[in-house]
TISEDREN-370907 format. One record per residue (C-alpha): x, y, z; residue in three letters. Coordinates in steps of 0.05 Angstrom, whole numbers, plus 32768, in hexadecimal, padded with zeros to 4 digits. Each point is the difference from the previous one (the first is absolute). Last residue first. Example, Ala and Ser with C-alpha at 12.3 -4.5 7.8 and 13.67 -1.06 7.14 Angstrom:
// TISEDREN-370907
81117FEB808Fser 7FE57FBB800Dala 
***
This chain:
// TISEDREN-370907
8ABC8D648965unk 7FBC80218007unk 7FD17FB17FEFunk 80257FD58028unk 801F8020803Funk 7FD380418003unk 7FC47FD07FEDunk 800D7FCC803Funk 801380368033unk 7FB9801D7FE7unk 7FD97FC0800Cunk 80227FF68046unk 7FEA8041800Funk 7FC07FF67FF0unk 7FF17FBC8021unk 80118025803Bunk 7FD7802B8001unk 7FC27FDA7FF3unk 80147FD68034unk 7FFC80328034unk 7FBE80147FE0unk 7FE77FC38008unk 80107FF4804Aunk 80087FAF801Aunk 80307FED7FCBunk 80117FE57FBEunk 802280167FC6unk 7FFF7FEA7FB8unk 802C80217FCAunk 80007FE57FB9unk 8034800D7FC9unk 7FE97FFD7FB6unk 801B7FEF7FC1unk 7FCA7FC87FF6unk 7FF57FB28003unk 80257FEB803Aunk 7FFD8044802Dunk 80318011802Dunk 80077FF8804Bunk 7FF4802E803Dunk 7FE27FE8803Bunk 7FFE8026803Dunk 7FE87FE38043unk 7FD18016803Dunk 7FEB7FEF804Cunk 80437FD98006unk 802C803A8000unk 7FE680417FD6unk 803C802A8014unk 802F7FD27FF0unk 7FE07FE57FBFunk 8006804B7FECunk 80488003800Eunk 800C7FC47FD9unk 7FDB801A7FC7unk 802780468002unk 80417FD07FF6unk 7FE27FD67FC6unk 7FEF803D7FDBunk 803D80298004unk 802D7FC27FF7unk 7FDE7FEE7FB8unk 802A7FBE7FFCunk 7FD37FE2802Dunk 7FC380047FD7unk 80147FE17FC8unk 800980257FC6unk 7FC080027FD7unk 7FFC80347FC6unk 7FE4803D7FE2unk 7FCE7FFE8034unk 7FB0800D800Eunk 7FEE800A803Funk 7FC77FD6802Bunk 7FE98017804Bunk 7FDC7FCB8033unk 7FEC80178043unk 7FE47FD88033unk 7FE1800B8044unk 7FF07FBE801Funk 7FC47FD67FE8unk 7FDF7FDD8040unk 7FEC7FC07FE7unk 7FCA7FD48020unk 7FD0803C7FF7unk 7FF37FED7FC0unk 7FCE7FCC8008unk 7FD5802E8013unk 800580347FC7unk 7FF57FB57FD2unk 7FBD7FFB801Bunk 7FF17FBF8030unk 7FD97FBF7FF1unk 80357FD78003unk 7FF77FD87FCCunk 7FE780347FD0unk 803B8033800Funk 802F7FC48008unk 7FE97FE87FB4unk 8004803F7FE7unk 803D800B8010unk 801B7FC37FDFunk 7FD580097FBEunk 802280478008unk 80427FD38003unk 7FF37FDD7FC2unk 7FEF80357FCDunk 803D802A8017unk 80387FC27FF8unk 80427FFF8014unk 80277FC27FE1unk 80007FB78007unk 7FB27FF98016unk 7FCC7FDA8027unk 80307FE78039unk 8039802C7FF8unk 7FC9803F800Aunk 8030803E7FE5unk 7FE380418018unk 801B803A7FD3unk 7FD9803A8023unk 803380367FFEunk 80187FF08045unk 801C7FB97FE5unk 7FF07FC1800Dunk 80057FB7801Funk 7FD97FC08011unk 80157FB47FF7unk 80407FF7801Aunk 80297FC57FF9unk 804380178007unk 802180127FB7unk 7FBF80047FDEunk 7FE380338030unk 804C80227FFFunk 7FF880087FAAunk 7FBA80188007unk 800C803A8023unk 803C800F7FDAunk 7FD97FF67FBFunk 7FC88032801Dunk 8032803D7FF7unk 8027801E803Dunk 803B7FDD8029unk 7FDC7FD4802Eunk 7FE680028048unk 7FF17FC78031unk 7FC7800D802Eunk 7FEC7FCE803Dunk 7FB67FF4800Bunk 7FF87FFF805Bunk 7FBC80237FEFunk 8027803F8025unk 803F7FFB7FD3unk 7FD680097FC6unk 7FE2803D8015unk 8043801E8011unk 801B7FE87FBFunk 7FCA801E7FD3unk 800580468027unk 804580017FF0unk 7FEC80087FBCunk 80117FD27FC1unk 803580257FD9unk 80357FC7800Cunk 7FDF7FC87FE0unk 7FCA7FD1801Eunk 7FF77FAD8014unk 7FCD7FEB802Funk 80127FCD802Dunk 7FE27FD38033unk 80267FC47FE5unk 7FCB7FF97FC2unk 7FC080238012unk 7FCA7FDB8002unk 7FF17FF08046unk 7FBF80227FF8unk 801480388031unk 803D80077FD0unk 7FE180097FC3unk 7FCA8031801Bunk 8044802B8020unk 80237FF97FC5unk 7FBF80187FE4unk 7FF2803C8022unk 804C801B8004unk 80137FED7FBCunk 7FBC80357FEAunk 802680318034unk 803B7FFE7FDCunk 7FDE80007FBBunk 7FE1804A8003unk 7FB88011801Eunk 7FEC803C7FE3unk 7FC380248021unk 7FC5800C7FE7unk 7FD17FF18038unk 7FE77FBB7FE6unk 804F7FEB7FFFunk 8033800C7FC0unk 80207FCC7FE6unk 804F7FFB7FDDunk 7FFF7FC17FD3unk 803B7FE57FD3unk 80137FD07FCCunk 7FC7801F7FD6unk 8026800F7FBCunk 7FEF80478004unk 7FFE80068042unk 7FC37FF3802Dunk 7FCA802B8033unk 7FDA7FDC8030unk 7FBD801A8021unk 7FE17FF68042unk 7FBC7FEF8019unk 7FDE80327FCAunk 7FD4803F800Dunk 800080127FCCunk 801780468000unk 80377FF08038unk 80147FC77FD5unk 800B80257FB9unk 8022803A8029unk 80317FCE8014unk 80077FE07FC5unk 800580477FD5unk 803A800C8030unk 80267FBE8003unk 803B801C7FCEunk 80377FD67FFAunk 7FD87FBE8008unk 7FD480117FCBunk 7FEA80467FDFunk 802280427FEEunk 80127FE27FBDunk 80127FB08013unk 7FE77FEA7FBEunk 7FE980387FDBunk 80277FF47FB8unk 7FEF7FBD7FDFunk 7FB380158008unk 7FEE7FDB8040unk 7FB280068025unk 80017FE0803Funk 8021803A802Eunk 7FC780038031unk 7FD17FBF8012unk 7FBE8001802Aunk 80037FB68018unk 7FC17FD6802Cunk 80257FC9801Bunk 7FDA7FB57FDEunk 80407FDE7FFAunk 7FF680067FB6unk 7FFF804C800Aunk 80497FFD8021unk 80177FD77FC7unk 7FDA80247FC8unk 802A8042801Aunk 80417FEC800Aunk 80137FD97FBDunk 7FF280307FBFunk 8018803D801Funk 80317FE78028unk 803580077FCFunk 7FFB80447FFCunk 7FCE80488004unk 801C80048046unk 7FD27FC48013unk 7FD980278030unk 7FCD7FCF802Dunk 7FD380188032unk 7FD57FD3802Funk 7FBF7FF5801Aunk 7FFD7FBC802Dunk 7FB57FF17FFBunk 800E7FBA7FEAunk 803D7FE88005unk 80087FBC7FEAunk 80377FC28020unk 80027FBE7FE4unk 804D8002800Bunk 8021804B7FF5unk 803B7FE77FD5unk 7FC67FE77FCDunk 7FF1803D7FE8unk 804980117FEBunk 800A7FBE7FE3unk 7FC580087FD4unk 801C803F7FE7unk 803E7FE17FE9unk 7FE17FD27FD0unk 7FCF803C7FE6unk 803980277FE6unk 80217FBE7FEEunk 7FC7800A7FC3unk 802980367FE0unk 802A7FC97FE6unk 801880117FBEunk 803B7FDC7FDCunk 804A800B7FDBunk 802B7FD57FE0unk 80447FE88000unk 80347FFE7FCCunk 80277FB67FFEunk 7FF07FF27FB7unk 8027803F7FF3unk 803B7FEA8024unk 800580308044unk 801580458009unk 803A8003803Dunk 8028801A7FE1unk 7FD5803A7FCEunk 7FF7801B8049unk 804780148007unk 801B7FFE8040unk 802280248039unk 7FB5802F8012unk 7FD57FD28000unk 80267FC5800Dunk 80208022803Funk 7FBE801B8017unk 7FE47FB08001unk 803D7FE9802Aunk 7FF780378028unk 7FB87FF18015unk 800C7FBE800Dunk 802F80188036unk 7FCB802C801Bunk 7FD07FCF8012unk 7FC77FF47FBFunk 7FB780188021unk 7FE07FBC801Eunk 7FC77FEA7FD8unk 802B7FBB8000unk 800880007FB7unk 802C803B8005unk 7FDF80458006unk 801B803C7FDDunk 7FE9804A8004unk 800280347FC1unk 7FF2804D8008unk 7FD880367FE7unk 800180528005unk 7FD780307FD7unk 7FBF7FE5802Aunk 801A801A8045unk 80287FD28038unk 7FD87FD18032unk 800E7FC57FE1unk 802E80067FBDunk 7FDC7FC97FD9unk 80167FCD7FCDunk 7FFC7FB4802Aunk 80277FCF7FE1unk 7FFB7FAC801Cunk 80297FC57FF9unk 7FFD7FB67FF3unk 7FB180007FFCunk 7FDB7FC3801Dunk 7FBB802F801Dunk 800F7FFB803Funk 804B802A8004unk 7FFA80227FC5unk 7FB08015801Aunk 801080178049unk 8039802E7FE0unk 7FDF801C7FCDunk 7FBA80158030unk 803180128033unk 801F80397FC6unk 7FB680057FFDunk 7FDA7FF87FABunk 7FF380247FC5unk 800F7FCE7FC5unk 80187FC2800Dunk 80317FEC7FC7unk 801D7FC48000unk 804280007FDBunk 801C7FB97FE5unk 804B80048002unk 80307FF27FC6unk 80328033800Funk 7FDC802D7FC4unk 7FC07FF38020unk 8016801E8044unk 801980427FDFunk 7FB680007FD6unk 7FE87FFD8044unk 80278032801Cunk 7FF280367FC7unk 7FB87FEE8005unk 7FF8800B8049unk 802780408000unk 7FD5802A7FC5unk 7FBF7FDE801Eunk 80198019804Bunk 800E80477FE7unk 7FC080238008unk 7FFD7FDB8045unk 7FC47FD38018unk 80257FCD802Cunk 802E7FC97FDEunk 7FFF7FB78001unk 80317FD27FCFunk 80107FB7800Funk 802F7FD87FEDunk 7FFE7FB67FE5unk 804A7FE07FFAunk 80187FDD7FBAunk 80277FD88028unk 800E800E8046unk 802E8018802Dunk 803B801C7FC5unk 7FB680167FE2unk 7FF9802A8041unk 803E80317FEBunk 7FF580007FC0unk 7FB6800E8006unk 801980398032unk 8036801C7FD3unk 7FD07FFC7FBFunk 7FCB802D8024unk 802C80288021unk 8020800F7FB8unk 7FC2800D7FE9unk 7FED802F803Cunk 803A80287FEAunk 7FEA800A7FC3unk 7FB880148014unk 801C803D802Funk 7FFC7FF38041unk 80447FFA800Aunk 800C802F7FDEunk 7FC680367FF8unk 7FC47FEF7FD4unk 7FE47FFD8055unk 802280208033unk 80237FC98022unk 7FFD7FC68028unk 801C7FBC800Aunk 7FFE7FC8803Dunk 7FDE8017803Dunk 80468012802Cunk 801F801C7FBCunk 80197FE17FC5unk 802580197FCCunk 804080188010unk 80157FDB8036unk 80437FFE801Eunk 
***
């Protein structure tokens, strides 16, 4: 069983184990260990967004790395993608992103990618968690001659954005107005001199970071200063990240949200008119909405759904030869530009089918008709499966029942946090609404009153 890593590698409160700058030694020394048994005297590299905590981390790992005789590159503020793209091209053996994503300043977390830019599978994982936590650092220290170094490349920065520009051909858009909030994070530094490069005329929120406001009220979590932004601009659309920009949710000229589902929709469907869409497939996880499918379906696209987190997304791609996949909460992995979700790189997309096509994103839209959904979080003291709670999974079968094939229920836990999540679909809101309720309450009474 796990105890360190979750479905996005490690996370914690920050000064807290395991995010506490111990603990990041010892990951530090596990994964050089681990990658030095690959290759001698292996070259990692270290990213992070624009966390309080991420110095504290990133110097604790490196100096873990050193001690395993590894050479430590360290990036500076960079993408999780932005990590990944760079191990992979740049002739590093492995990469270390420090960011929590989406989560508030006081937490952090550490992601690993191998030297294929792909995040490390699960097994891989485990053998890094046991040596973390079933050995002693001083163990695996190397001879003193054999210490590694450390080095700063802040110039990859710049590396990475010239791959991002050039994803959209010879393309500019001039005249296209857009809105860009970087969630006080890692796409502070990246997003906006991209987008102005290409000639789009940017007004950018959340692009100021002091260690502390990333994500606060602002970023993918919270799209209402970017929809007020737009409306008072008057922009063409606006795109909101995380705090290590992996993800994008938009919002249309009208204000109005437009969540990663229907972003698959329009360009699965663009892929796939231009016959570039692997096997006519896009690849999603279980909390995609019905909606998605049922527009899919129509463009003859077939859907095939994942357990939730980008890595299972990108894990069937790999498997069979697919190219495009995502999540609802606007991870959109792009196989053939990227090996992990990446925000900066699908509004370059979207932009690119808006400018192409001539037509506003509230348009395109209407492809996808979103069904009713509800989603409801609650915290738990712990995570028994589902099917052991009889009281729950009984009143979910009845509510299936009733909702037939025009609705579903989908209740799993989640992989970072303590917390249970409820999603129901239907045709009626406030039916759903419901019943998302009482299956929330038969989940506290049986794990949190007993």
């Amino acid at each position: 069983m796990r105890k360190l890593f979750g479905t996005d590698g490690i996370r914690g409160q920050a000064n807290r184990y395991p995010m506490d700058a111990y603990t990041a030694y010892k990951v530090g020394a596990a994964v050089g260990h681990y990658f030095r048994q690959l290759h001698r005297a292996p070259k990692v590299l270290i990213g992070r967004d624009t966390r309080l905590s991420g110095f504290m981390l990133q110097n604790a790992i490196a100096a873990g790395l050193c001690a395993v005789g590894c050479e430590a590159v360290e990036l500076g503020v960079v993408s999780t993608p932005g990590v990944a793209y760079l191990t992979h091209h740049k002739g590093a053996d492995a990469g270390i992103m420090i960011s929590a994503s989406h989560n508030p300043y006081i937490d952090n977390g550490i992601k690993i990618f191998s030297n294929d830019g792909f995040k490390l599978p699960d097994a891989n994982e485990l053998e890094i968690e046991d040596l973390i936590l079933n050995t002693n650092s001083d163990d695996l220290h190397v001879a003193p001659e054999e210490i590694g170094m450390t080095s700063s490349r802040p110039e990859a920065v710049r590396w990475y954005s010239e791959i991002l520009s050039n994803s959209v051909g010879k393309r500019t858009f001039d005249g296209m107005k857009i809105v860009l909030d970087c969630a006080h994070g890692a796409a502070t530094n990246i997003a906006p001199p991209i987008f102005r490069s290409l000639r789009a005329k940017v007004t950018t929120i959340g692009n100021d970071p002091d260690g502390r406001n990333i994500n606060d009220g602002i970023g993918s979590l919270y799209p209402e200063q970017l929809q007020e932004t737009v409306r008072k601009t008057g922009a063409d659309f606006g795109v909101a990240f995380d705090g290590d920009a992996d993800r994008a949710i938009f919002v249309d000229a009208n204000g109005l949200v437009v969540d990663g589902d229907c972003i698959m929709a329009i360009c699965a469907k663009k892929l796939n008119d231009d016959g570039h869409l692997m096997h006519k497939t896009l690849v999603a996880t279980v909390m995609s909405n019905i909606g998605l499918h049922r527009a899919m379906e129509a463009e003859g696209i077939k859907v095939i759904t994942t357990a939730v987190g980008d890595r299972y997304v990108v894990e069937e791609m790999r498997s069979h030869g697919y190219n495009f996949g995502g999540e609802q909460s606007g991870h959109l992995i792009f196989l053939d530009y990227s090996t992990t979700g990446d925000g900066i790189l699908t509004a370059l997309q979207v932009l690119t089918i808006l400018y192409d096509s001539g037509r506003p994103l509230h348009e395109l839209t209407q492809l996808m008709t979103r069904y009713p959904q509800v989603l409801l979080n609650l915290k738990v003291k712990e995570k028994r499966p589902i099917d052991t709670l009889p009281s729950v999974s009984g009143l979910i079968r009845q509510i299936e029942e009733k909702l037939g094939k025009e609705g579903r229920v989908l209740v799993r836990y989640s992989g970072t946090e303590n917390l249970a999540r409820v999603m129901v679909e239907g045709l009626d809101q406030q039916e759903i609404d419901g019943y998302a309720s009482e299956i929330l309450a038969a989940i506290d009474k049986e794990l949190n009153q007993t």
